[in-house]
C-alpha positions in Angstrom: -10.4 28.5 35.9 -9.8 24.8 36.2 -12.9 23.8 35.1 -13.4 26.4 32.4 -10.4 24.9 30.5 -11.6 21.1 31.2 -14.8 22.4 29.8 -12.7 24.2 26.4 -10.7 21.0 25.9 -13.6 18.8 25.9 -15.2 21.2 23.3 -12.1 21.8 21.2 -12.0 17.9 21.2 -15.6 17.4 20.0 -15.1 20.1 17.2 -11.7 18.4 16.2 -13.7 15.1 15.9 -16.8 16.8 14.1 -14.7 18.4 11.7 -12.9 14.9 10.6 -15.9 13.6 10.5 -16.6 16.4 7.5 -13.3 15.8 5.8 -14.7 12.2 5.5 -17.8 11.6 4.8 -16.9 8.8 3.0 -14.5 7.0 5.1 -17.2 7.3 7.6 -20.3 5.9 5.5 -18.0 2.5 4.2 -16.9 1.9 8.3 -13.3 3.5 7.8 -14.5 5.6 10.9 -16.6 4.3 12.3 -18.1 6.4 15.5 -21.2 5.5 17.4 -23.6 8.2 17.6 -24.0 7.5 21.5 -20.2 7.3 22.3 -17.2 9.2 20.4 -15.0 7.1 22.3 -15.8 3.6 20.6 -13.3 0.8 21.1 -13.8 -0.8 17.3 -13.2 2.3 15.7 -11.8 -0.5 13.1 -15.4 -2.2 12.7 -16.9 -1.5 8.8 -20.1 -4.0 8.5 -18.3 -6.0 6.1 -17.6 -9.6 7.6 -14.8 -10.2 5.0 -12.8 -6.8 6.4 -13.6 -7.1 9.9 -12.3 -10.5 10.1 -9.2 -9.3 8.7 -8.5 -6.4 11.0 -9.6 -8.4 14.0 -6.7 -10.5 13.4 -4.0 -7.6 12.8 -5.6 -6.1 15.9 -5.5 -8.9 18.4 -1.5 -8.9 16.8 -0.5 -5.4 17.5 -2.2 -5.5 20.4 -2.7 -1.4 20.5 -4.2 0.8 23.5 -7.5 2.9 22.7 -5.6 6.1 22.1 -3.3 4.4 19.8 -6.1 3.3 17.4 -8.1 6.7 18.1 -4.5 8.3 16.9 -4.1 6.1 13.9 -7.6 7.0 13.0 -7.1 10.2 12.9 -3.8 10.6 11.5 -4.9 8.1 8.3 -7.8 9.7 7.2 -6.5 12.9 7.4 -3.7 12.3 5.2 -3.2 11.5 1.3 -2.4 7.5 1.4 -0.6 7.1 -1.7 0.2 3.5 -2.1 3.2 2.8 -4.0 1.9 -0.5 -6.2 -0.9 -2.6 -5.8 -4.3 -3.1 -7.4 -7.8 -1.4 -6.4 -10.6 -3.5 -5.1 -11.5 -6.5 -7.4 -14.9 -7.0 -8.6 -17.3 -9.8 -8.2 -17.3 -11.4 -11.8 -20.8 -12.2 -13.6 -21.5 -15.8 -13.7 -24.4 -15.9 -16.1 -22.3 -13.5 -18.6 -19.2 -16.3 -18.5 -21.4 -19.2 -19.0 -23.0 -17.7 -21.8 -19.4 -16.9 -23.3 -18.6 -20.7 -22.5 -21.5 -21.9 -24.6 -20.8 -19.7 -27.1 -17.3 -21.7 -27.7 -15.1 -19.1 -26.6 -11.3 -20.0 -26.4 -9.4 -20.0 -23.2 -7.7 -16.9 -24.3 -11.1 -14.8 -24.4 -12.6 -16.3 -21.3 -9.0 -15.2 -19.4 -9.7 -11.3 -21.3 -13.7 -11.6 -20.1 -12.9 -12.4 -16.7 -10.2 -10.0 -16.0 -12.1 -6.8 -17.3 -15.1 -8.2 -15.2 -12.6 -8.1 -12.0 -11.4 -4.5 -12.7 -14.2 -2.9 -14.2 -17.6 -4.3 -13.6 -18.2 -1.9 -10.8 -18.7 0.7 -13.2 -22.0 -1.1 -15.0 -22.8 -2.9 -11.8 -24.6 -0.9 -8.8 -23.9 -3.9 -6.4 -20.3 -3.8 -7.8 -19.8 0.1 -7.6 -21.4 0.0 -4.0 -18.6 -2.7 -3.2 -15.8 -1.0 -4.9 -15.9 2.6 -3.5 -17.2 1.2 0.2 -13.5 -1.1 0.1 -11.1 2.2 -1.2 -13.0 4.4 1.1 -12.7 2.2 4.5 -9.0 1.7 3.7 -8.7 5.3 3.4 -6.6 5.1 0.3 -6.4 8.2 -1.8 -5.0 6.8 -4.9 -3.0 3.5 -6.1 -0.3 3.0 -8.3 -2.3 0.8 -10.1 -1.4 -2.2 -12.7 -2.4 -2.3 -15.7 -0.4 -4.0 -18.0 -0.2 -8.1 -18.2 3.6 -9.3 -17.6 5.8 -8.9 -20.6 7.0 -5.9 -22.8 4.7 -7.1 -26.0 2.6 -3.7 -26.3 -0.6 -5.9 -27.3 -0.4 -7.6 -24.2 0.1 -4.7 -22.2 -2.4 -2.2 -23.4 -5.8 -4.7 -22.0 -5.3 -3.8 -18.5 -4.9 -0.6 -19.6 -8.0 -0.7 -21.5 -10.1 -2.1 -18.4 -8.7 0.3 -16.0 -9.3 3.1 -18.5 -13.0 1.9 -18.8 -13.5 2.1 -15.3 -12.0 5.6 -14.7 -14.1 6.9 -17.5 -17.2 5.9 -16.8 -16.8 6.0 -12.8 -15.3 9.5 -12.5 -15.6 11.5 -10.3 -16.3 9.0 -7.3 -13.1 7.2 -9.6 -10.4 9.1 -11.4 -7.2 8.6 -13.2 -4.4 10.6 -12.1 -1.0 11.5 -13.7 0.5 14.8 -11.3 0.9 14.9 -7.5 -1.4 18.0 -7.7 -4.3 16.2 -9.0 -4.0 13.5 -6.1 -3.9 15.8 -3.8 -7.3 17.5 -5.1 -9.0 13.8 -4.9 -8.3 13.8 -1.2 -10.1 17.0 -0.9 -13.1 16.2 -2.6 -13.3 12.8 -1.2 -12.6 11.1 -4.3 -10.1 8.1 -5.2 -7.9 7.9 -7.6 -5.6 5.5 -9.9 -2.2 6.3 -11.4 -1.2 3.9 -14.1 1.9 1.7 -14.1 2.3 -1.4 -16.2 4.9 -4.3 -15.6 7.1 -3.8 -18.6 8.4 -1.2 -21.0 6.6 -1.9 -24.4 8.9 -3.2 -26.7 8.0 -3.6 -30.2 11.3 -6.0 -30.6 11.6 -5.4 -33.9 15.1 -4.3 -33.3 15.2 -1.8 -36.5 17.2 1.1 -34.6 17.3 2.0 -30.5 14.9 4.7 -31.0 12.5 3.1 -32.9 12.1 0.0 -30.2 11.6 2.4 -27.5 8.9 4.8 -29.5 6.0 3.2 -27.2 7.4 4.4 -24.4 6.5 7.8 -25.2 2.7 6.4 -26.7 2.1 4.8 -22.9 2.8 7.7 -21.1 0.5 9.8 -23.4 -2.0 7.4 -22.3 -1.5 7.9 -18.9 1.3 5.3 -17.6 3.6 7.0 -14.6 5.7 4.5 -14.3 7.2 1.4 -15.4 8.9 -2.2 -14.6 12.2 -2.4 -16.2 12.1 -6.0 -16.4 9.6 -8.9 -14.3 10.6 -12.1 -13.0 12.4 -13.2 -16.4 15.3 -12.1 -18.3 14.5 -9.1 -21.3 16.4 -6.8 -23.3 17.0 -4.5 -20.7 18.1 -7.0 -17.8 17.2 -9.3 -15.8 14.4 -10.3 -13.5 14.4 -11.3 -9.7 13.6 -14.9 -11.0 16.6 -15.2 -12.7 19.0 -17.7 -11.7 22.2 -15.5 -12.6 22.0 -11.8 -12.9 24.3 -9.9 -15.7 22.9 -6.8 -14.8 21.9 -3.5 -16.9 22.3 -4.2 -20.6 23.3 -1.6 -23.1 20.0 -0.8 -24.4 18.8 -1.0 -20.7 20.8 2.1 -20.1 19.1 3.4 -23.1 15.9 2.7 -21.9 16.7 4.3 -18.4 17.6 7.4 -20.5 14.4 7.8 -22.2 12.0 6.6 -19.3 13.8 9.5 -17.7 13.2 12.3 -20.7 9.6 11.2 -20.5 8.7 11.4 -17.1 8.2 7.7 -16.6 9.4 6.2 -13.1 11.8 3.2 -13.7 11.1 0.6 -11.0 13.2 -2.6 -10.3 10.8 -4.5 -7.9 10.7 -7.5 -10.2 14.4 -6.8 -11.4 17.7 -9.0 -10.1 20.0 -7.1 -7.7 22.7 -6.0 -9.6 20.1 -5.1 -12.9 18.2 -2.9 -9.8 22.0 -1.7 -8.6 22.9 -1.0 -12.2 19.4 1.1 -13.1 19.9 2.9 -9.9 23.5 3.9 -10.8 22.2 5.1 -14.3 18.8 6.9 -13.2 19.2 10.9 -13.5 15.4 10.8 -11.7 14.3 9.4 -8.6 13.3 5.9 -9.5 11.9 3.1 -7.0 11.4 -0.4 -5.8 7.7 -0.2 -5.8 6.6 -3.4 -4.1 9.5 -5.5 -2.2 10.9 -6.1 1.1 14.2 -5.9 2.5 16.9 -8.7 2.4 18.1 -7.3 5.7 15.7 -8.6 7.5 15.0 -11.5 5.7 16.7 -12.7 2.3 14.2 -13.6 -0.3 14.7 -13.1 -4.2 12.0 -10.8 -4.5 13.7 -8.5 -1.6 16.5 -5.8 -2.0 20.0 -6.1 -0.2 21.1 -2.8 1.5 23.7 -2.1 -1.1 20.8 -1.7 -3.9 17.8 0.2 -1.6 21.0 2.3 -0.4 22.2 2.7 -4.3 17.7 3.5 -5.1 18.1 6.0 -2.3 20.6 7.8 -3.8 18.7 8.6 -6.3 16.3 10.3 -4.1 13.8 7.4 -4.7 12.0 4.9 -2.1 11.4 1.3 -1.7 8.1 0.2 -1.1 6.9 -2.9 1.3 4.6 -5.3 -0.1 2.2 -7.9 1.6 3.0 -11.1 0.4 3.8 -13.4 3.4 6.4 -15.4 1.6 8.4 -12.7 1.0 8.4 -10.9 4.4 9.4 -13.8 6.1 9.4 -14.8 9.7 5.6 -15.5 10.5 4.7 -12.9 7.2 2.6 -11.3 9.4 1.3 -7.8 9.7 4.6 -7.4 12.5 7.1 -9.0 10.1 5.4 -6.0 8.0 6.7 -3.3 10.2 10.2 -5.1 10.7 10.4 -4.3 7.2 9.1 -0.7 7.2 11.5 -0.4 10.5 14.4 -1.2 8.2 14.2 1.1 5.7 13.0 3.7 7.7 15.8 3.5 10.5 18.7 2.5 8.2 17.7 4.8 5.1 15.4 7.5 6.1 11.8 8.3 6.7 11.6 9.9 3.1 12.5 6.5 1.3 9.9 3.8 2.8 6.9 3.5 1.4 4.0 1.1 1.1 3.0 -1.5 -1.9 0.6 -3.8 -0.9 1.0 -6.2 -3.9 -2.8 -7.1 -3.2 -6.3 -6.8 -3.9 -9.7 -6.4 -1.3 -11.9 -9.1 -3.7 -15.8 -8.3 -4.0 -17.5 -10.7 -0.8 -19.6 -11.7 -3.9 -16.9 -13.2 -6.5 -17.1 -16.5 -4.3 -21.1 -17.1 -4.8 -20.2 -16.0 -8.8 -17.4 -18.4 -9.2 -19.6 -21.3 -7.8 -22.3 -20.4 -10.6 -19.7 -21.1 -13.4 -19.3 -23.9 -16.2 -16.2 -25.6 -17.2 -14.5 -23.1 -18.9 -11.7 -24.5 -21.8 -8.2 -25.2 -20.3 -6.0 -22.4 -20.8 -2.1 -23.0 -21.0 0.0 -23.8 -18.1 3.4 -23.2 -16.8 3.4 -19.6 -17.6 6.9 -18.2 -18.3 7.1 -15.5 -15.8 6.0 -18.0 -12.9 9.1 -19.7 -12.8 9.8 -19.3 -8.9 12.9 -20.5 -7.5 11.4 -22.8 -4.8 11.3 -22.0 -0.5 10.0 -24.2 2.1 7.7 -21.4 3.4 4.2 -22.3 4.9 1.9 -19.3 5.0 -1.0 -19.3 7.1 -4.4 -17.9 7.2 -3.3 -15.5 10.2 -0.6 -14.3 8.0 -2.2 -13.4 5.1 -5.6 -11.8 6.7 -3.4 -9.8 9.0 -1.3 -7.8 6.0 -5.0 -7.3 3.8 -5.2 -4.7 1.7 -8.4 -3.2 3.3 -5.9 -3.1 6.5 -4.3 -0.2 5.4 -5.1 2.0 8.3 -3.8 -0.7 10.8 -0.4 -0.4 8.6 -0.4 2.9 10.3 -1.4 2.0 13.7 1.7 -0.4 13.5 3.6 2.4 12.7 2.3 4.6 15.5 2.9 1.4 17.8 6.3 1.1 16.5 7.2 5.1 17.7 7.4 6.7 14.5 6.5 10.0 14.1 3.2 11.4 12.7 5.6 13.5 10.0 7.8 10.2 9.5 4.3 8.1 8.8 3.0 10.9 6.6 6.1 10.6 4.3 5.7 6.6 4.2 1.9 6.3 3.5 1.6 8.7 0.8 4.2 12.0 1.1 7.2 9.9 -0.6 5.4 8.9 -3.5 4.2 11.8 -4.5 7.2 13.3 -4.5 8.7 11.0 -6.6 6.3 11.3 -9.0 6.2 15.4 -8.9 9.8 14.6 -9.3 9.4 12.9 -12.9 6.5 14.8 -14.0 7.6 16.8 -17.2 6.0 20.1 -17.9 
């Protein structure tokens, strides 16, 4: 009897792994699951093929320091779930050298060789095979299902918001299916079961026309984005705006007037207010005003370490309360301590201890770049100087010192190690669920207006 049910574990074991394998095809092809055919039982289930990757996740690996099962868990739990990151930016594309040089000789200004080589970045893989290859092998061996994606320059000037949107729309046109944009919870969750990726469009401002003719009238564009797609929106970024003021900001005066207003409407429309760039008290004040869940889509938690860019409790608590999450980003500097893929989880540990499972989520705050852009970018010409000092780069200063081991260790194409941390950490499989996708969707089934 003994060794008939040895014998049906070790088969219900293979079928379990055979059927994952079906579910992701994908995953499986770009190294996101990587199983030998002579062993099931590899030990670098992390291992893609892709030097620039595996260096990355050798590094978060020899951190964590996981067992065998904890990996073959984390495995199995990511790409089996809908990963739903919060904010970031999909894999970056190798720009074309010869193209720029020829724009350079042309005489083109600084302006249009900044436009040129941004739309090459987001949305050369859709004319480019090698790009396209790149592209969908990087989203699939993260096992990402979709990304709050942005795409809109910093600012509130509608002009200068709407060329990321054109790029990004570009590239979900002409790459769809493999490449989709998204606007419901229902139609992310469709991706993931045909083994497609997604974007979902946010932009890092609310388009004001600041004309300043009536309320209504400077807020009529926030209707126009979301009818071409935007889900969500920055109330302000680094600097101070109509609305109130950024995380850059020396002094903080809060949510203005018209800010409430425009918390009103974001909310009629089904557009998700996020404060990530905000000040605290502008973030407190929107969260105190929001009738929707709202968020914090890419920051970290002054709790564990105080940074401008972070959130102190009183403001996740008061985002929270609004049934919303806050959403750990990637960037060293603000994560403090070594900003490593540990200090990562301190932060994720944090929200999810003090707050609840159903408010943490992820936002990397990065990009995987193409392993071509480097050879590219050594093919280039001069290109005209462009200005400098750009006004929502004023940073008050720090004395951190990031480090290579740092910022290869919290990689975007790392995201299924974020979950192995978790798992190492004792979380739940339900609990990590919630945080790499669950929380965001519902926040966005939440807005979505019929």
């Amino acid at each position: 009897m003994r060794r008939e049910m040895r014998l049906f574990s070790r088969m219900s074991s293979a079928l379990s792994r055979r059927h994952l394998l079906r579910q992701l095809p994908l995953a499986a092809l770009a190294g996101g699951f990587h199983i030998h055919a002579r062993s099931q039982e590899s030990k670098q289930l992390w291992v893609t093929g892709n030097p620039n990757m595996d260096k990355a996740r050798e590094i978060a690996v020899n951190l964590l320091k996981p067992t065998q099962a904890q990996i073959e868990h984390a495995w199995e739990l990511h790409f089996n779930s809908v990963v739903f990151e919060s904010y970031g930016f999909a894999p970056r594309c190798a720009i074309d050298a010869e193209a720029m040089n020829e724009a350079i000789k042309s005489g083109a200004s600084a302006a249009e060789i900044t436009d040129l080589r941004e739309s090459m970045s987001m949305n050369r893989n859709a004319t480019n095979e090698r790009e396209r290859k790149e592209f969908l092998d990087a989203f699939h061996a993260a096992g990402v299902t979709c990304i709050f994606q942005n795409t809109g320059e910093e600012g509130s000037d509608p002009m200068r918001l709407i060329k990321r949107l054109a790029h990004f729309t570009k590239a979900t046109d002409l790459l769809k299916p493999a490449l989709t944009k998204v606007t419901t919870a229902e139609e992310i969750e469709g991706l993931k079961k045909a083994g497609h990726v997604g974007l979902c469009f946010t932009i890092n401002g609310v388009p004001l026309m600041q004309d300043w003719e009536s309320v209504s009238d400077e807020l009529r564009f926030v209707r126009i984005f979301h009818e071409l797609g935007t889900r969500m929106m920055h109330l302000t970024y680094n600097r101070r705006n109509p609305i109130g003021d950024g995380a850059g900001e020396p002094h903080d005066g809060g949510l203005s007037d018209f800010g409430h207003a425009a918390v009103a409407e974001m909310n009629k429309l089904g557009v998700i207010i996020d404060v990530a760039h905000s000040g605290w008290k502008t973030a407190f004040d929107a969260a105190k005003a929001s009738k929707k869940p709202m968020v914090a889509s890419h920051t970290t938690c002054c709790g564990v370490y105080e940074h401008f860019r972070g959130k102190p409790d009183d403001t996740i608590k008061a985002i929270c309360d609004t049934d919303g999450l806050v959403g750990m980003c990637c960037i060293p500097r603000f994560l403090g301590g070594k900003g490593d893929i540990t200090a990562l989880m301190d932060h994720l540990d944090h929200v999810i201890k003090k707050f609840g499972a159903k408010h943490a989520a992820i936002g990397c705050d990065t990009a995987y770049i193409s392993r071509y852009d480097k050879e590219e970018r050594a093919k280039l010409m001069k290109a005209p100087a462009g200005s400098s000092g750009r006004w929502e780069h004023l940073w008050p200063k720090d004395e951190y010192v990031t480090t290579l081991e740092a910022e290869q260790s919290v990689a975007w194409s790392n995201w299924p190690l974020f979950t192995l941390g978790m798992i190492m950490r004792g979380h739940s499989d339900d609990t990590i669920r919630q945080v790499i996708g669950g929380n965001m969707l519902r926040v966005l089934k939440a807005n979505t207006v019929a």
